[in-house]
C-alpha positions as CSV (number, residue, x, y, z in Angstrom):
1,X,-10.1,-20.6,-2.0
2,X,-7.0,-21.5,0.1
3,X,-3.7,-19.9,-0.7
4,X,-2.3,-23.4,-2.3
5,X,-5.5,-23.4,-4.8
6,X,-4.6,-20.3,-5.6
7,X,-0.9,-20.9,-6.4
8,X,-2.2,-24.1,-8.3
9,X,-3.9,-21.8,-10.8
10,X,-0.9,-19.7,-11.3
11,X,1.2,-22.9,-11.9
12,X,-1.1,-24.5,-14.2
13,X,-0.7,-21.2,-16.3
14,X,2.8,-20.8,-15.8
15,X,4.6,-24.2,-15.0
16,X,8.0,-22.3,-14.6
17,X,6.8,-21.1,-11.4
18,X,7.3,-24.7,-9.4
19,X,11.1,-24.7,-10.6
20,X,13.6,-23.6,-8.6
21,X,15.7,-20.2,-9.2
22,X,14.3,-16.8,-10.4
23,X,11.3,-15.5,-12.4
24,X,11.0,-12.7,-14.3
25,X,8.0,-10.5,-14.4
26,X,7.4,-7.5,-16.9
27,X,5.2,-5.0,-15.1
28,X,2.3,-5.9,-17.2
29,X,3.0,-9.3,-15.8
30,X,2.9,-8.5,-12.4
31,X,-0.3,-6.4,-12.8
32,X,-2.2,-9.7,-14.8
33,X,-0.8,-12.0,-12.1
34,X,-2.8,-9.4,-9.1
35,X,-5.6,-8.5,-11.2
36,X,-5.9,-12.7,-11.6
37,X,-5.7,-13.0,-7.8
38,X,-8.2,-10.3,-7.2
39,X,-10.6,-11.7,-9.5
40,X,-10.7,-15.4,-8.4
41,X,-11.0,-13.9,-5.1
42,X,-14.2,-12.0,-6.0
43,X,-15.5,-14.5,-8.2
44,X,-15.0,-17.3,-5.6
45,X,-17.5,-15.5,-2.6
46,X,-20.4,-14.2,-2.7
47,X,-21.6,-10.6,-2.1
48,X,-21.6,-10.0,1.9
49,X,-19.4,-10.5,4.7
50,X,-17.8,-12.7,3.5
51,X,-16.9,-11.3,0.5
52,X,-15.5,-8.6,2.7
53,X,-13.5,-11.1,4.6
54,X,-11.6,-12.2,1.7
55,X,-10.8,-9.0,0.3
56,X,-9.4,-8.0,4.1
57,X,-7.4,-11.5,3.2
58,X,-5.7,-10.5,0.0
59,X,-4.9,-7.1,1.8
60,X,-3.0,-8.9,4.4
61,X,-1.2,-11.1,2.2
62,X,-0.3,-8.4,-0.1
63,X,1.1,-6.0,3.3
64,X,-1.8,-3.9,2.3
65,X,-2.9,-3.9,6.6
């Protein structure tokens, strides 16, 4: 899954997010919006390598490395 698919999915659920100026997120929001990206993640590779390499992904994108 490429990082536009990915944002696709969020915008499908939550058209707000392709207008321009600010968003609001509760905190339960923002932890359903990264448990959501961690679980197409997983879902989307299979066990192995690279399954590993995606989760090293997220963990860049997130400032996690």
């Amino acid at each position: 899954m490429t990082k536009n698919e990915l944002w696709e999915i969020y915008c499908t659920k939550n058209p707000s997010f392709e207008e321009d100026g600010n968003v609001t997120l509760s905190t339960k929001g923002l932890r359903k919006m990264f448990e959501t990206t961690w679980d197409q993640a997983i879902k989307s590779t299979p066990r192995g390598p690279q399954r590993d390499k995606v989760v090293d992904d997220l963990m860049n994108i997130f400032g996690m490395r």
